[in-house]
N, C-alpha and C positions, 0 to 999 in steps of 0.2 A: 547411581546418580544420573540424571536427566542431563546430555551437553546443553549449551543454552544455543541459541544460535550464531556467538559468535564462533563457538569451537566447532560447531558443524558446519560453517562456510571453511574456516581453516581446514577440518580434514580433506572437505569438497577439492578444495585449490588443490591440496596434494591428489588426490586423482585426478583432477583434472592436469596436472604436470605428468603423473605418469599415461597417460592416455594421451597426450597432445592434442588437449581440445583446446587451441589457443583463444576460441571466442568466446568459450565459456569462461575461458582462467580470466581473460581482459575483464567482464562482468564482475567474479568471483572476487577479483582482489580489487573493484571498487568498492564493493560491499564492504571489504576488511576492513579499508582505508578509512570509509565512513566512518565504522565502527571504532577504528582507533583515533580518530580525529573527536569523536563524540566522548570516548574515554577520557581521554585528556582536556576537556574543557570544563572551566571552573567548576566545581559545585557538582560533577561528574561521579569522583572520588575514586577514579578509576575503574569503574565498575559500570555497568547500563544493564536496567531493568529491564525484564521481558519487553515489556511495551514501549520502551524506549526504543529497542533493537526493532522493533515492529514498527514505528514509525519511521526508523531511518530507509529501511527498505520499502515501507510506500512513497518515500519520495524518492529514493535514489529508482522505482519502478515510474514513477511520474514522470521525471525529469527528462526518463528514455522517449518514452510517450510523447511529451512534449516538442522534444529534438527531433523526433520521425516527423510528426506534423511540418516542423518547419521544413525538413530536407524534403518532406513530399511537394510541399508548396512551392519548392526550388528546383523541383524536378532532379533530386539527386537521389535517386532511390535506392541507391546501393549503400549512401550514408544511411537512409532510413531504414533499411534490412538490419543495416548492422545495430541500431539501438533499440530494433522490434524486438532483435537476436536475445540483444543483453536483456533487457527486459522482460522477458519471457522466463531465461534464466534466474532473474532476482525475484521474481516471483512466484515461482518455488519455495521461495520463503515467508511466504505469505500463509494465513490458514487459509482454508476454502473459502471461497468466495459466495455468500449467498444467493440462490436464485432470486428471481424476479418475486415470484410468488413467497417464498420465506423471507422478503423481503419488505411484501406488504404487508404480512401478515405481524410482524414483528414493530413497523411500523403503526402500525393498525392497533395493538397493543399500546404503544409510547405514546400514541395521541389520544386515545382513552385516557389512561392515566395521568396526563397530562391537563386533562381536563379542556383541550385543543379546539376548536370546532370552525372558526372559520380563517380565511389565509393571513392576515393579521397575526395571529397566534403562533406563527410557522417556528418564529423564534424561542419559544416553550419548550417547542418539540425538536427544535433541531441540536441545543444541547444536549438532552439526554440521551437520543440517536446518535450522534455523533461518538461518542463517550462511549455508548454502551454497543454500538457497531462496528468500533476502533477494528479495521484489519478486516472485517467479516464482508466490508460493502464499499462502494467508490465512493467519496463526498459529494460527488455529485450526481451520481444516482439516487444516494438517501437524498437529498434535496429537490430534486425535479420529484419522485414518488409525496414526499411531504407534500410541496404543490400541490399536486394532482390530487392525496385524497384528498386536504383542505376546500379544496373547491370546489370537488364532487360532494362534501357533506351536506 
């Protein structure tokens, strides 16, 4: 049987306890925490679906992202190391990320089918991209790339 990812962060944590990688465990058991926070809210049923657990970890990977930007803009860059750190770490969790080019290309399909054609339309295509890109691309990557073809059409 396949672990899902929350019992692969739980084993993770245990090596990272026996290894004393204290910045990865800090990471690791916010993930957890996520995860058991998400478990337990209504309608949850104690349980989270793959893509559940995939969206917690693109924002708990956002969130780090986010916090660096401001500690850079504060000139505290030691705060910023440490959320690039975690970040890097949660994102591991993540599938691969599509290149630039499988990115258009994938796009470039969704907006065919979509029947898309000029920047108006963006909102056509940017549901099924979005949905159908879940984990594979940044949201706002797929959204600047929509732009871009839409205008160049």
């Amino acid at each position: 049987m396949d672990m899902n990812l929350f019992d692969t962060v739980s084993e993770d944590i245990k090596k990272a306890m026996l290894a004393k990688e204290k910045e990865k465990l800090e990471a690791l058991r916010a993930v957890k925490t996520a995860f058991l926070l998400a478990r337990t809210e209504s309608g949850a049923g104690g349980g989270l679906t793959p893509d559940a657990e995939l969206k917690i970890v693109q924002k708990l990977v956002k969130q780090r992202r986010e916090s660096a930007e401001i500690y850079q803009q504060q000139n505290r860059q030691d705060l910023a190391d440490k959320e690039l750190l975690e970040a890097s770490v949660i994102e591991q969790y993540l599938p691969a990320q599509m290149s630039e080019q499988e990115l258009e290309t994938a796009l470039k399909a969704i907006i065919e089918r979509a029947g898309a054609k000029i920047p108006s339309d963006m909102g056509k295509v940017m549901g099924v991209a979005t949905k159908e890109l879940s984990g594979k691309a940044d949201g706002k990557a797929i959204s600047a790339k929509v732009k871009q073809l839409l205008s160049e059409g």
